[in-house]
KELO-294562 format. One line per 10 residues: number of its first residue (from 1); their letters; for each residue x, y negated, z of C-alpha. Coordinates in Angstrom, 1 decimal, padded with zeros to 4 digits, always signed. Each point is the difference from the previous one (the first is absolute). Layout:
BEGIN
NUM) A) X:Y:Z | ...
***
This chain:
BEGIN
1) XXXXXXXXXX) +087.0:-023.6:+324.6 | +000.4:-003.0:+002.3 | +004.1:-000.6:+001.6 | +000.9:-002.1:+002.6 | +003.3:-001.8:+000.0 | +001.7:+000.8:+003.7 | +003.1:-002.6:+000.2 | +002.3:-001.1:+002.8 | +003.1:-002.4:-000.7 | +003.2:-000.2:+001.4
11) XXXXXXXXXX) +001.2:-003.6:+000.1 | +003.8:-001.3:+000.5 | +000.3:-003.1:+001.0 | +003.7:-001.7:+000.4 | -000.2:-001.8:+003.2 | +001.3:-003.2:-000.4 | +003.7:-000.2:+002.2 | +003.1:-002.1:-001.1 | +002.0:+003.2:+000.8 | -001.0:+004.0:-001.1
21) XXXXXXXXXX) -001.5:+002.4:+003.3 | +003.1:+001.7:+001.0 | +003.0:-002.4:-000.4 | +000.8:-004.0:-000.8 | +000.1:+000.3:-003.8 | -002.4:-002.4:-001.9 | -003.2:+000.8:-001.7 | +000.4:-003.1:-002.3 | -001.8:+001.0:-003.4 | +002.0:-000.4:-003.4
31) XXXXXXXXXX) +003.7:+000.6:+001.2 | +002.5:+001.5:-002.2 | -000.3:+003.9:-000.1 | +001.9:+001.7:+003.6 | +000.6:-003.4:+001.6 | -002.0:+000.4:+002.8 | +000.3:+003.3:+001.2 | +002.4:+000.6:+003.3 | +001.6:+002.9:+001.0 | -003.2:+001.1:+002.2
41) XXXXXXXXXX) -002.1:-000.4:-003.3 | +002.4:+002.8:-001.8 | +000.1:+002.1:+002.8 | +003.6:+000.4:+000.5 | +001.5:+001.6:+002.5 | -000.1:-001.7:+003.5 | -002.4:-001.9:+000.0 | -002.7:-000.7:+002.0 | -003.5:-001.7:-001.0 | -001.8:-002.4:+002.4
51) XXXXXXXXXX) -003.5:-000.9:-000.3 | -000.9:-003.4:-001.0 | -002.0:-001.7:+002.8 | -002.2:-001.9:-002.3 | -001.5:+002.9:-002.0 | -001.5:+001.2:+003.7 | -001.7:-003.0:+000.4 | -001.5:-000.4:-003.5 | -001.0:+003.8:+000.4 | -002.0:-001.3:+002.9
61) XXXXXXXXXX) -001.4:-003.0:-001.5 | -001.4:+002.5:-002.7 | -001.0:+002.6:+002.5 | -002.4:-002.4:+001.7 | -001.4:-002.1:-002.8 | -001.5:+003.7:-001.0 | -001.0:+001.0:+003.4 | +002.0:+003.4:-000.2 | +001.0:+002.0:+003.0 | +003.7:-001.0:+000.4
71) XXXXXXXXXX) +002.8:+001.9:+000.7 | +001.8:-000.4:+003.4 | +002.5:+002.3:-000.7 | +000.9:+000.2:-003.9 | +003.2:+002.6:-001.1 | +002.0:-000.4:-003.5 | +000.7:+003.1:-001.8 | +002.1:+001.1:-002.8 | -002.1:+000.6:-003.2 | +002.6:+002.6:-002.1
81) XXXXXXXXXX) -000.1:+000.0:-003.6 | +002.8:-000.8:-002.8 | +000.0:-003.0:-002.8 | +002.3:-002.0:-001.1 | -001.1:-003.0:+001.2 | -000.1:+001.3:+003.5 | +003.8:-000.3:+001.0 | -000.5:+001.9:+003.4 | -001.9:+003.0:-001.0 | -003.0:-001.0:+002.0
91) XXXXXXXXXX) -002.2:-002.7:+000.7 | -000.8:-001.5:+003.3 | -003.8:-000.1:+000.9 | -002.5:+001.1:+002.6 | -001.7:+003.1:+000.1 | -001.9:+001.2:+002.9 | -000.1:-003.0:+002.2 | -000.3:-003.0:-002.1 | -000.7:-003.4:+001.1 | -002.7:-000.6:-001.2
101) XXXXXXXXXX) -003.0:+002.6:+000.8 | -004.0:-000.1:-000.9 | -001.3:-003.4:-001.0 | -002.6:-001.4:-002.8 | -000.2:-002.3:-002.8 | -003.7:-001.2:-001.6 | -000.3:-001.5:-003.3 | -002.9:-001.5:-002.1 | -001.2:+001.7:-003.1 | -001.3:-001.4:-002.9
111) XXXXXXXXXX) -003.8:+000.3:+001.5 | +001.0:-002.0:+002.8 | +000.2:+003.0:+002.2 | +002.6:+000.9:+002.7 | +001.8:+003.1:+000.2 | +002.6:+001.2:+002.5 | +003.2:+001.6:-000.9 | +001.5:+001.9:+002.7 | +004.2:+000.0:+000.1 | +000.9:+002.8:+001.3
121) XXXXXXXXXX) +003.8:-001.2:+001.0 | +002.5:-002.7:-001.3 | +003.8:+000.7:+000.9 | +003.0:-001.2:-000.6 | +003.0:+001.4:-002.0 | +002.8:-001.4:-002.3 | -000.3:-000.8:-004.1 | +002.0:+002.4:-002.0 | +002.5:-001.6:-002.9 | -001.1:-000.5:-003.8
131) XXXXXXXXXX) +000.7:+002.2:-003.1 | +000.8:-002.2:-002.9 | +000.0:+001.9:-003.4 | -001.2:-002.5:-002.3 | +003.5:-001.8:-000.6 | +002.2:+003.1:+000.5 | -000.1:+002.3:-003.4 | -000.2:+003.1:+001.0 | +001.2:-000.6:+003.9 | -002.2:-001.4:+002.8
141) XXXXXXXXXX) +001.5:-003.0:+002.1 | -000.9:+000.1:+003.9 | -000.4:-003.4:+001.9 | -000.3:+000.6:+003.7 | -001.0:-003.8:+001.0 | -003.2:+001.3:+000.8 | +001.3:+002.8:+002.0 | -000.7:-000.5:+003.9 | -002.8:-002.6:-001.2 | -002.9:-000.1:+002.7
151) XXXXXXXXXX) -003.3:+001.6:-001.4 | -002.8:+000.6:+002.5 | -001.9:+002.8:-001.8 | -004.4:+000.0:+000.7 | -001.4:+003.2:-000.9 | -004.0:-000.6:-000.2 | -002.8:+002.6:+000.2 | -001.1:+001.6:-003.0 | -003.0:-002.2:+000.3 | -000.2:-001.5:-003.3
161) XXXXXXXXXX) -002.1:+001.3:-002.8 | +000.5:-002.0:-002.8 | +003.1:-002.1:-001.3 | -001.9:-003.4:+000.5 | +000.0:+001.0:+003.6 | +003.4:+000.9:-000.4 | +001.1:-003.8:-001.4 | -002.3:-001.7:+002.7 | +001.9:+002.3:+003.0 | +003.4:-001.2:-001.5
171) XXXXXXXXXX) -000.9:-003.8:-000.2 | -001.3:+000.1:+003.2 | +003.1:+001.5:+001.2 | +002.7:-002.3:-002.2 | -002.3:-003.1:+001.4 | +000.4:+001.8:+003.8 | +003.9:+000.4:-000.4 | +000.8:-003.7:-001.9 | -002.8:-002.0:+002.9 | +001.8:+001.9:+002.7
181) XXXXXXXXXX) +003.5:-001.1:-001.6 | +001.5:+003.4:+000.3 | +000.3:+000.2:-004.0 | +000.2:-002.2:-002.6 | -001.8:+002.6:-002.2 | +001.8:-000.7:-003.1 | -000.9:+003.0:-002.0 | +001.8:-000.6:-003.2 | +003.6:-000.1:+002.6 | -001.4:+002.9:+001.2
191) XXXXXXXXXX) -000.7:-001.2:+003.4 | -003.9:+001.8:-000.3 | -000.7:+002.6:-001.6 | -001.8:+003.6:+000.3 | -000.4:+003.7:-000.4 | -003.7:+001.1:-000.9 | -001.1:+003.8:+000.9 | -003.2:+000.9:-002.1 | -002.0:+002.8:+000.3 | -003.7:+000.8:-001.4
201) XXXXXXXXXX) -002.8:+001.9:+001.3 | -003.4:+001.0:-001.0 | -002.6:-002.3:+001.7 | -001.1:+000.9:+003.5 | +002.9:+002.4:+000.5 | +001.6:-000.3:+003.7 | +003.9:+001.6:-001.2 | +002.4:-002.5:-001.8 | +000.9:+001.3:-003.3 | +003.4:+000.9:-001.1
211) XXXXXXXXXX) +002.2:-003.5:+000.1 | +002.8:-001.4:-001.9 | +002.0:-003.1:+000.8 | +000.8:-003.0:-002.5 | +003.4:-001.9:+001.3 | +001.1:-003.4:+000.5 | -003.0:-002.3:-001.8 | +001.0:-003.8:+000.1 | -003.3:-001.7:-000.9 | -004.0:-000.3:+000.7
221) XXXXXXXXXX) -000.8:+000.7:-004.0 | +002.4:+002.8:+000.0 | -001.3:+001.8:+003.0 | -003.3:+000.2:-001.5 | +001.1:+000.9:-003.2 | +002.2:+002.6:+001.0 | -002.9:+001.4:+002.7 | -002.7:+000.2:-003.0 | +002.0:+001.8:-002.2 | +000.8:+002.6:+002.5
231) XXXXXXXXXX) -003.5:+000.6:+001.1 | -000.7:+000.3:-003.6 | +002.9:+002.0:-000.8 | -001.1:+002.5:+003.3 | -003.4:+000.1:-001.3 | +000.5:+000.9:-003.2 | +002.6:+002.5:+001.1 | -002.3:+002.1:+002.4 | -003.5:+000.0:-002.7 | +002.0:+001.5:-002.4
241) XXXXXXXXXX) +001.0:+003.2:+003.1 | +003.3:-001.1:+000.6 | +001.8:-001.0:+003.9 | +001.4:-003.1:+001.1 | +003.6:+000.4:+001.3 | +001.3:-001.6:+003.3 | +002.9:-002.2:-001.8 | +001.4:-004.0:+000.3 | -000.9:-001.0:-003.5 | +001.5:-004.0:-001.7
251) XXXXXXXXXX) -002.7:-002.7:-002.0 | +001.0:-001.0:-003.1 | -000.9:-003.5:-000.5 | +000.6:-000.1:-003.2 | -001.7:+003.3:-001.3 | -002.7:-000.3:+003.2 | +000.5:+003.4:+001.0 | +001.1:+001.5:+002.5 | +003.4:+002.8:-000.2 | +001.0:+002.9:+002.1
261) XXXXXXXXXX) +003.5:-000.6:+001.9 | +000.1:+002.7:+002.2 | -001.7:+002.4:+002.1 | -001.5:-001.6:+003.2 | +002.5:+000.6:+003.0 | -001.5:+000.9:+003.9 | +001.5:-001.6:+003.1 | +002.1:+003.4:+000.6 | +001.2:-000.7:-003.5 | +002.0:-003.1:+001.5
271) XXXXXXXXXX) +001.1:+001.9:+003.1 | -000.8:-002.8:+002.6 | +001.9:-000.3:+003.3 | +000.8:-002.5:+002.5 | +002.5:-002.3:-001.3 | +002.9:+000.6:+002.7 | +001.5:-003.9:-000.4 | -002.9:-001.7:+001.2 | -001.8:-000.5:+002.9 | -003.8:+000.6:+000.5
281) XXXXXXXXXX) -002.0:-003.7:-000.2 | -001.7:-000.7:+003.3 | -003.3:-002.7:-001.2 | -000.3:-001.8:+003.6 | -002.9:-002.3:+000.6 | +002.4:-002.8:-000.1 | +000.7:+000.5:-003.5 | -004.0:+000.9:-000.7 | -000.3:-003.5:+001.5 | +002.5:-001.4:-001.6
291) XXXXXXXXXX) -001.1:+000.8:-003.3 | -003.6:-000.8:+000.5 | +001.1:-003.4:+001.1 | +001.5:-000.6:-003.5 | -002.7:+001.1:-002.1 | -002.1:-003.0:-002.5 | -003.6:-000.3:-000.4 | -001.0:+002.9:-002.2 | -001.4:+000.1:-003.6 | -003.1:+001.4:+001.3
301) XXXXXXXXXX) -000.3:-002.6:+003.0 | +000.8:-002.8:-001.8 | -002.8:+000.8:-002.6 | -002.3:+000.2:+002.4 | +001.7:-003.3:+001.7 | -000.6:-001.4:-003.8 | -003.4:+000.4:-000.4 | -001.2:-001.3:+003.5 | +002.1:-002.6:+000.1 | +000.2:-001.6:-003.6
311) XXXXXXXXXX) -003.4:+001.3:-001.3 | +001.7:+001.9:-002.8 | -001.6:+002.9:-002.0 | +001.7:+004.1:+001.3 | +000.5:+000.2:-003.6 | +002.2:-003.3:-000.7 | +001.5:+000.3:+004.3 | +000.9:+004.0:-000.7 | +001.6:-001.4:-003.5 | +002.1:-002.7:+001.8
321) XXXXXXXXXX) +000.8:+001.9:+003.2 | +001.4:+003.4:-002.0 | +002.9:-001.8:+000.0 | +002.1:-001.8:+003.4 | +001.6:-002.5:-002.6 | -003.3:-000.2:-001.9 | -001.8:-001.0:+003.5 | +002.8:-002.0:+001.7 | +000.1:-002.2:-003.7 | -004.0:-000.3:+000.1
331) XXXXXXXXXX) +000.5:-001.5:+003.7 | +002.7:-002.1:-001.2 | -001.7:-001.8:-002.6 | -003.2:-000.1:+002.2 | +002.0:-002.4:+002.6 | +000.9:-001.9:-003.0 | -003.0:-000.7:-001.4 | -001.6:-001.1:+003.3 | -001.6:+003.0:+000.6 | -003.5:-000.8:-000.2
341) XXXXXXXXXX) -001.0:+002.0:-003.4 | +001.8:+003.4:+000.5 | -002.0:+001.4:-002.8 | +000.9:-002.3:-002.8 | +003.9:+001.1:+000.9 | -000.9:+003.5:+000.4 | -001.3:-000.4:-003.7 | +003.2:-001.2:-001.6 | +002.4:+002.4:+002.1 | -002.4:+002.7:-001.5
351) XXXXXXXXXX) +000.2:-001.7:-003.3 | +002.6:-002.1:-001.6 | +002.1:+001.1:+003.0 | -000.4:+003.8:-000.3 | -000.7:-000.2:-003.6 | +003.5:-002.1:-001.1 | +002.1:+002.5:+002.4 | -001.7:+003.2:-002.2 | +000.4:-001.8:-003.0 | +004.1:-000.5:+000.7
361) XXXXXXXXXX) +000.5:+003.2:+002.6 | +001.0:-001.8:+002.9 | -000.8:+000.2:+003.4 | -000.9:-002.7:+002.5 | +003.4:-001.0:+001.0 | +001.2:-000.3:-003.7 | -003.2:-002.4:-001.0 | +001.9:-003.7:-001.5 | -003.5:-001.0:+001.7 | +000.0:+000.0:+003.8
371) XXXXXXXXXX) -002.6:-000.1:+002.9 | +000.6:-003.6:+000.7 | -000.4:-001.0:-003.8 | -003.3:+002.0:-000.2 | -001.3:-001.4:+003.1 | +000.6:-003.4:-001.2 | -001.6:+000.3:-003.7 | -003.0:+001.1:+001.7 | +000.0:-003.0:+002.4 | -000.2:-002.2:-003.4
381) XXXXXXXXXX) -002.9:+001.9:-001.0 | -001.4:-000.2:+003.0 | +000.3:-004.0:+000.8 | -001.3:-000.1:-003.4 | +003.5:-001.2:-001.6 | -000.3:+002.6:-002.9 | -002.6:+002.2:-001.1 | +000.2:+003.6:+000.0 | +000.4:+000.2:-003.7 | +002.9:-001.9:+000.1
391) XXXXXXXXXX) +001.4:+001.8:+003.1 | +000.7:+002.8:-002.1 | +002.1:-002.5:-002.7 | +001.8:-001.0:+003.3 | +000.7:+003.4:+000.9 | +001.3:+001.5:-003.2 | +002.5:-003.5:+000.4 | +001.0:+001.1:+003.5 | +000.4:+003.9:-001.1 | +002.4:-001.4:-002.5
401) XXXXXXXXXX) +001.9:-002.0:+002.0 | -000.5:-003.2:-000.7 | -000.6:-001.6:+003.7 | -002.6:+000.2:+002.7 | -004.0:-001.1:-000.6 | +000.3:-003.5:+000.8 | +003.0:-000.5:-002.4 | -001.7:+001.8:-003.0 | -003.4:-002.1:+000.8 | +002.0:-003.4:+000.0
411) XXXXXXXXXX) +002.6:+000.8:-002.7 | -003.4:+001.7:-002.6 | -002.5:-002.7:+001.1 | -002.5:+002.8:+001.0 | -001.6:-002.0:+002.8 | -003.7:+000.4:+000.2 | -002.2:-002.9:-000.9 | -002.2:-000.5:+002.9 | -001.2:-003.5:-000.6 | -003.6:-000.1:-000.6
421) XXXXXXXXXX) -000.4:-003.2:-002.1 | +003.0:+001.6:-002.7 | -001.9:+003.5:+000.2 | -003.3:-002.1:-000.5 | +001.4:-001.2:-003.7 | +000.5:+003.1:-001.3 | -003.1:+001.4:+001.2 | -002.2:-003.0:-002.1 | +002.7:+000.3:-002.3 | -000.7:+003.7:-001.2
431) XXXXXXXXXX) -003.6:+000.0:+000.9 | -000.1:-002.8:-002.5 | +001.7:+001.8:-003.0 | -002.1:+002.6:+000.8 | -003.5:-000.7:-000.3 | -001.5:+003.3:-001.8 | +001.4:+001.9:+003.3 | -001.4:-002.3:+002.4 | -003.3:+000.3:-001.6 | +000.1:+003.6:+000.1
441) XXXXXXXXXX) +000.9:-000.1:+003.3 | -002.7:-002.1:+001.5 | -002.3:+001.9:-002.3 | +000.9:+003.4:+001.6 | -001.5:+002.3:+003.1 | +001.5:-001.0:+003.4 | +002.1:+003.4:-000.1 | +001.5:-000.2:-003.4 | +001.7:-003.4:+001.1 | +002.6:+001.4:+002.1
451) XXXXXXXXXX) +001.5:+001.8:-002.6 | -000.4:-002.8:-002.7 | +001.4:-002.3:+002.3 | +003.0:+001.9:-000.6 | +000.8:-001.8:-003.4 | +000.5:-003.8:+001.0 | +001.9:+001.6:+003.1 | +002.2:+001.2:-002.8 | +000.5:-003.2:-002.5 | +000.7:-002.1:+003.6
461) XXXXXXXXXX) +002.8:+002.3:+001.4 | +001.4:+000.0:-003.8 | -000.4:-004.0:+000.0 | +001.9:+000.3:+003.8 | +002.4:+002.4:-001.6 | -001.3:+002.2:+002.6 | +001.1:-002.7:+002.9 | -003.7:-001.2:+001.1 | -001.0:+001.7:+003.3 | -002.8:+002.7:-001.2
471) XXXXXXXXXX) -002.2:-000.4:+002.9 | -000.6:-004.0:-000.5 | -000.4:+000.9:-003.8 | -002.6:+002.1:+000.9 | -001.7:-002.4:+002.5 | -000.2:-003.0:-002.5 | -001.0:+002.1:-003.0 | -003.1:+001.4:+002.1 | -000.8:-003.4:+001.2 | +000.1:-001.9:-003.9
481) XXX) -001.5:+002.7:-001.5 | -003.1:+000.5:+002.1 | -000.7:-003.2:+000.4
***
């Protein structure tokens, strides 16, 4: 029999205010346990809640950088249900007028194709607190600084049919989120993460199969990880007669599997109702405006903007452009270099760049290397002051700290020897204590000389100590030995 995977995520993404959606306490990550919950965080009596202006308008920035059908007239309600961590006894969200209505998100597969995603709805509601059990034996310690923390929740389509698509929707929507500034995305604090409902049917079936939901996923390898082994796990479950149940099930990282938590709760389960304390949210065209007005070049635009106007490759403009830091540091250290080779930057921020910030897990803004020192390392290779062998010595100098490019060029002696008549020595020079090869060589088929040329282009760079520009090597060691 042939399945097909039928997946839709649910993604929470922590919008990114100084202060939490209903009242003036800070969102600041890392803060002792219960310092920055207020009285309107605990739900004490009283109190009233107040929504927080700015997650409106970063609800609208997201609304219309997915094209989605936006609410005018958004309600909060009262989602019921009882945890610890939940110090009121509900949770503030949106239920049947969100803010956020129909919209669409496409994303490149591995075969270069595009696919769209629908959303069905992105709303807004509060983060609950946090259940701590590891450093309480036998207890569980409750920090509520996350309590009242804005999360704007996007509920896709259960369009995706495999957990590559899966990963490639979630990047798309982390890159939409961090260019549009609304997030910072940081999924190890928790600020991105997701819940993955996975159900499988046999292929060309119309009816959905019998789902179950896998909670609060904080990375792209274990979202597909987690997806896979459910599909398996469902698979396997209904060839040997048995039936799925409807239930939120956790991944286990370290045993990659997934767990049962709890059977899977409907919206009557959380007995939803107008939350009496606030006001309805009226989405005027002055604030549609307003937002729209503060919205950057997107990653999609500015790849296209890429390739038309530097000449770079989709592959190596999608590569830089996944990223707003990524892109604004590529533009950086174009100015710097002069801007006239974009492709020879766009190389090293794909490569040393890219590759030294894998290699030490850091992101862009934590790099000991910045735009402006890239830019000007590749305006020495450039003008011809180093070559781009020994750019790479200079990097690994600047990566360590040990100045800019043109200091570690003056202070290692790496400039490149351009002077023809010193180049010119060591040409006659190895040529000479090489006779047999140049023999060979003259003695050879027009086509096997480019690669036997190869050799005295070797012994000269090792005479230079690698400082002789390759390109005059070349030119004089063509000229001597054909004539």
């Amino acid at each position: 029999m042939e399945w097909e995977a039928v997946i839709g995520l649910e993604i929470h993404s922590q919008l990114a205010t100084n202060s939490k959606i209903f009242s003036g306490a800070s969102t600041t990550y890392g803060a002792e346990p219960n310092t920055q919950a207020c009285a309107i965080d605990l739900g004490m009596p009283g109190v009233l809640p107040v929504v927080n202006k700015e997650v409106v308008r970063m609800a609208a920035m997201f609304g219309l950088a997915i094209e989605a059908e936006m609410g005018e007239y958004s309600v909060f309600a009262r989602k019921n249900y009882f945890y610890p961590d939940l110090p009121k006894g509900y949770q503030i969200s949106q239920f049947e007028l969100p803010i956020v209505g129909k919209g669409h998100l496409d994303i490149e597969l591995e075969d270069g194709t595009t696919k769209r995603i629908g959303v069905t709805r992105a709303h807004l509601e509060e983060d609950a607190g946090k259940s701590l059990h590891e450093d309480f034996h036998g207890m569980t310690g409750i920090d509520l600084n996350r309590a009242g923390t804005p999360l704007l929740e996007i509920v896709s389509e259960p369009d995706m049919r495999s957990a590559k698509e899966a990963v490639a929707y979630m990047k798309k929507m982390h890159s939409l989120v961090t260019y549009l500034g609304i997030s910072d995305g940081n999924m190890q604090e928790g600020s991105f993460r997701c819940d993955a409902n996975v159900s499988v049917r046999l292929k060309g079936e119309e009816e959905f199969g019998t789902r179950t939901e896998i909670k609060n996923i904080n990375s792209f390898r274990f979202v597909e990880r987690a997806i896979e082994h459910e599909i398996e796990r469902q698979i396997e479950i209904l060839e040997s007669g048995g039936e799925i149940i409807q239930e939120t099930r956790l991944y286990d990282a370290d045993k990659d599997e997934t767990r049962s938590m709890r059977s899977k709760e409907e919206a009557n389960d959380y007995r939803y109702f107008p939350d009496p304390d606030l006001l309805p949210v009226v989405m005027d065209q002055a604030v549609l405006d307003a937002a729209r007005d503060s919205m950057p070049e997107l990653s999609d635009a500015r790849k296209a903007r890429f390739i038309d106007q530097y000449g770079l490759r989709g592959e190596d403009a999608g590569q830089i452009t996944a990223s707003r830091e990524m892109a604004d540091f590529f533009e950086a250290a174009l100015e710097v270099s002069g801007g006239s080779d974009a492709k020879i930057v766009a190389n090293w921020v794909i490569g040393e760049f890219s590759g030294a910030l894998n290699r030490e897990g850091l992101s862009v803004q934590e790099a000991p290397v910045s735009a402006a020192m890239l830019g000007q390392l590749v305006k020495r290779i450039l003008d011809n002051t180093i070559s781009g062998k020994i750019a790479k010595e200079v990097f690994e100098a600047m990566w360590q700290g040990e100045g800019d490019a043109d200091v570690i060029i003056e202070q290692k002696g790496m400039k490149q020897v351009t002077d023809t008549g010193a180049i010119e020595v060591m040409v006659d020079e190895v040529l000479a204590n090489n006779p047999k090869q140049v023999e060979n060589y003259r003695n050879a088929e027009e086509q096997k000389r480019g690669k036997m040329i190869g050799f005295f282009v070797g012994q000269i760079m090792k005479a230079s100590k690698g400082k002789a520009n390759p390109a005059l090597v070349n030119e004089l060691l063509k000229k001597k030995l054909d004539s």
